[in-house]
C-alpha positions as CSV (number, residue, x, y, z in Angstrom):
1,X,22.6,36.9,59.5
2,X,18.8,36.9,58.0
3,X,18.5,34.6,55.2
4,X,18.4,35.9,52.4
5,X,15.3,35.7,49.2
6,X,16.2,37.0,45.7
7,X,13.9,38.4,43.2
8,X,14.5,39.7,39.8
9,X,12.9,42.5,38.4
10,X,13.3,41.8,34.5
11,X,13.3,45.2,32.7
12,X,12.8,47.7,35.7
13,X,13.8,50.8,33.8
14,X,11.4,50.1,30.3
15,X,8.8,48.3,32.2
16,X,7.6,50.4,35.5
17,X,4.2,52.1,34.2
18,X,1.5,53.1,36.8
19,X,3.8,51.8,40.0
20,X,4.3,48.6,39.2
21,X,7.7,49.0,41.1
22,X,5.4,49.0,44.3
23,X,4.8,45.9,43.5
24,X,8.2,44.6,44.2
25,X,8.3,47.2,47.2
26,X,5.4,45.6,49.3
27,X,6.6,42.0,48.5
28,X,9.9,43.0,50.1
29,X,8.2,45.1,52.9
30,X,6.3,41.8,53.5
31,X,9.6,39.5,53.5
32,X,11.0,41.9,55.8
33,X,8.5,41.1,58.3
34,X,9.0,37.4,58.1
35,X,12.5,38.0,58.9
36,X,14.2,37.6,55.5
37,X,16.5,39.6,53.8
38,X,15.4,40.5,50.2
39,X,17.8,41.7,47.6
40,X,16.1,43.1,44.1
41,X,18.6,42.6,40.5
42,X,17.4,44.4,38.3
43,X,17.9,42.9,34.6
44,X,18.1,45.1,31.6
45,X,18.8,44.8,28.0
46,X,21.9,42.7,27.7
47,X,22.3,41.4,31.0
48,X,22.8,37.9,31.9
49,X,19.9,36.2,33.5
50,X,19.7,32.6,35.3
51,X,16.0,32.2,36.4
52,X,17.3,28.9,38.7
53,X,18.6,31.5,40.7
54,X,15.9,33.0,42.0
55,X,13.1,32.3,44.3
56,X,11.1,34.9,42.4
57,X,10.5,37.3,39.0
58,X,8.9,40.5,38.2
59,X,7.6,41.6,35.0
60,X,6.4,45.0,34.9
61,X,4.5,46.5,32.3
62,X,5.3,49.4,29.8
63,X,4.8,51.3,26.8
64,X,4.6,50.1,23.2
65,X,7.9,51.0,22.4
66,X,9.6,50.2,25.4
67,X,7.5,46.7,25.3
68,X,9.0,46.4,21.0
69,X,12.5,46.6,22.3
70,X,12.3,44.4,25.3
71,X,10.9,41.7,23.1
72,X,13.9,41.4,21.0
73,X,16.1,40.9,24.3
74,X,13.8,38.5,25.9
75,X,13.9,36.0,23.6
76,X,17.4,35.4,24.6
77,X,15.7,34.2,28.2
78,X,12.8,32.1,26.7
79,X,14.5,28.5,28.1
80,X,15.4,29.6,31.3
81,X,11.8,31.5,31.9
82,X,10.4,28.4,30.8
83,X,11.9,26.1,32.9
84,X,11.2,28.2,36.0
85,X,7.7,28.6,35.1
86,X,7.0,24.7,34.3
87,X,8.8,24.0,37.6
88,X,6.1,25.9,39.4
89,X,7.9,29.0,40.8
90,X,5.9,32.2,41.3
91,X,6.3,34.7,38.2
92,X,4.3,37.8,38.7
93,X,4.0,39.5,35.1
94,X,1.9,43.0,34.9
95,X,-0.2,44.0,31.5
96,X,3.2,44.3,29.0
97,X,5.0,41.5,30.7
98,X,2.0,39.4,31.0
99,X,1.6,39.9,27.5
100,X,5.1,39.2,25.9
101,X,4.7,35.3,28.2
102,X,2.4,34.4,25.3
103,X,2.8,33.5,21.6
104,X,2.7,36.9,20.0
105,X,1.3,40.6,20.0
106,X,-0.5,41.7,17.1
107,X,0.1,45.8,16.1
108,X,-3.1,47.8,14.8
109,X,-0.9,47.8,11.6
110,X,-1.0,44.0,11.8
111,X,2.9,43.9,12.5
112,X,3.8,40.8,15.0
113,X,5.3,41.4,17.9
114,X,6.9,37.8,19.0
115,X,6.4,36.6,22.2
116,X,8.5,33.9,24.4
117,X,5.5,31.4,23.6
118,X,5.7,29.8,27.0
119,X,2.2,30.1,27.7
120,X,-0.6,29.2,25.0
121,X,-1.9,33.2,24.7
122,X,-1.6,35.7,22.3
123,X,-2.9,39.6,22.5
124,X,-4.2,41.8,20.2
125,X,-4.6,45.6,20.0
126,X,-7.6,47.6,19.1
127,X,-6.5,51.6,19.4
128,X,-9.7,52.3,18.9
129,X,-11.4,51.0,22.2
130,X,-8.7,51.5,24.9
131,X,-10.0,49.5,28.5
132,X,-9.1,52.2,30.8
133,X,-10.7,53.2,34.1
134,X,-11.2,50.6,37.9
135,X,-11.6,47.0,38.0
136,X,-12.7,44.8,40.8
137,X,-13.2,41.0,40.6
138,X,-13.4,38.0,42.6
139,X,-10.2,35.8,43.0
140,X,-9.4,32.5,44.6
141,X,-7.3,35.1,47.3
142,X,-10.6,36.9,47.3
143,X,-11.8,40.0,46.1
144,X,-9.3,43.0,44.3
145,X,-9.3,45.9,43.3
146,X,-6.9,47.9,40.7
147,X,-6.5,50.4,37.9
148,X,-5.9,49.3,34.2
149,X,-5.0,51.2,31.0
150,X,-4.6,49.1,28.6
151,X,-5.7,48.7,24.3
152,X,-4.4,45.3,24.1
153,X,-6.5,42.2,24.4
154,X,-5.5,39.0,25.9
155,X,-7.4,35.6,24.5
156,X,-6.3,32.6,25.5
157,X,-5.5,29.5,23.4
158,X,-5.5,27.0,25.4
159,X,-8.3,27.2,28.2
160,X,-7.9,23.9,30.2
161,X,-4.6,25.1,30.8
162,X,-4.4,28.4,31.6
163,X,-7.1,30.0,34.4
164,X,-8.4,33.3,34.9
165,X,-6.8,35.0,37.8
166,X,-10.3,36.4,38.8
167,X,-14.1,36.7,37.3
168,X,-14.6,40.6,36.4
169,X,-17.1,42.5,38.3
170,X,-16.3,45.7,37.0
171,X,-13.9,47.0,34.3
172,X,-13.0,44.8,31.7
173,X,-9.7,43.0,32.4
174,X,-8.3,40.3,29.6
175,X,-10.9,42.2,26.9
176,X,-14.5,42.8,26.7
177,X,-15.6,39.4,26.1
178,X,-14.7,36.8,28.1
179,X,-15.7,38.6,31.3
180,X,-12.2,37.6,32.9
181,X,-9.2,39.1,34.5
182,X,-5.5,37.8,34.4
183,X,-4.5,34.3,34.3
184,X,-3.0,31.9,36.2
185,X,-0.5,29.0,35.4
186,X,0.7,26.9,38.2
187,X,2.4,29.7,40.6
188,X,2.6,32.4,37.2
189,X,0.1,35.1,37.8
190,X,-0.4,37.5,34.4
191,X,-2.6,40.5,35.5
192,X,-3.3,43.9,33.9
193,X,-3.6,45.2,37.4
194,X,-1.7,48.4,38.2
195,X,-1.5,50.6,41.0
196,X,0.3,48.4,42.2
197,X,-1.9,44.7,42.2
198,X,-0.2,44.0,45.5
199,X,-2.1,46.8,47.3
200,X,-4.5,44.1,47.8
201,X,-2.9,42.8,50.5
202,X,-4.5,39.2,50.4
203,X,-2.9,38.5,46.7
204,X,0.0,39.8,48.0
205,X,0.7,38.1,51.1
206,X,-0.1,34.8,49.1
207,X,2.4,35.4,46.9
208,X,4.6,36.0,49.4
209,X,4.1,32.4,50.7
210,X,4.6,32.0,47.4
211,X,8.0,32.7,47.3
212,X,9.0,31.4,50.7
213,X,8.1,28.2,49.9
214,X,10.1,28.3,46.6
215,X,13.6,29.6,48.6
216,X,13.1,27.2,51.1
217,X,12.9,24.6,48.4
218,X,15.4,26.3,46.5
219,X,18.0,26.4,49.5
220,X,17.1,22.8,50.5
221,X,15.3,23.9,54.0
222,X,12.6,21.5,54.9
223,X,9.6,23.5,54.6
């Protein structure tokens, strides 16, 4: 029997804009290859959720409304997301996920949408100047390219902590300023890459290692 890697997909059917579901498609089209087994939970509003139990999470992105009523439910997971995340798992979290990891998301009416507050970030939206169009930039997996659509803005608060997940050369990726894309936080990616990110197959088949590494340590198989 292949051995078997589990990945939960938080939110599949609010948070799937602009294939992010392919995402989870070529990770397990990757596992395949290696020989593994991969079976996908996908966990909606209400459901229970355990992070420890698997070797790795999706976060999709999605619309303002959706993105408003998934808020309210993930705050129920905020401790268990933690953990996993300060434990070093790999977390992959697209545009709206990426967003609700941080402190809060401030509304052009200047409502707060809370965040879990797990990493030291916090995103703003400006309706007026939506970042839509191609992005490319250079990453420590090398170079990638994408599609974003996106009016929110992603600053973060604490820079020796978290790291851009890539140096813009074109598009404008976390917002206009700062000339960054993403960020990275021990084996967390944030990106507000679609089409899907993991196109790229160099990001993807790191993250891929990613999560092998994590089930063998998570099964206690020597590595």
């Amino acid at each position: 029997m292949a051995d078997k890697i589990k990945i939960a997909y938080l939110y599949e059917d609010l948070m799937n804009t602009y294939g992010d579901s392919g995402d989870v498609k070529i990770l397990r089209y990757l596992l395949n290859q290696q020989g593994y087994q991969v079976d996908v939970d996908n966990v909606s509003l209400g459901d229970h959720f355990n992070a420890d139990d698997y070797d790795f999470i999706f976060f999709g992105g999605g619309q303002d409304y959706e993105q408003t009523v998934v808020a309210k439910d993930l705050l129920r997971h905020a401790q268990t997301l933690g953990r996993y995340i300060e434990n070093g798992k790999p977390m992959l979290a697209i545009c709206g996920g990426y967003q609700l990891l941080g402190d809060y998301y401030k509304t052009s009416e200047g409502s707060v949408i809370k965040g879990l507050g797990i990493l030291p970030l916090h995103t703003v939206f400006k309706p007026d100047s939506r970042m839509i169009g191609d992005t490319k930039y250079e990453t420590e997996f090398g170079t990638v390219t994408a599609f974003e659509n996106h009016s929110g803005r992603t600053y973060f608060d604490d820079k020796q902590k978290l790291k851009p997940l890539g140096k813009m050369i074109e598009g404008y990726g976390n917002n206009p300023e700062d000339g960054v894309e993403g960020m990275r936080y021990k084996n967390t990616i944030g990106s507000y890459s679609h089409g899907p990110i993991l196109k790229n197959q160099n990001i993807a088949k790191a993250i891929a290692n990613m999560i092998v590494k994590n089930h063998k340590a998570r099964m206690g198989q020597p590595a």
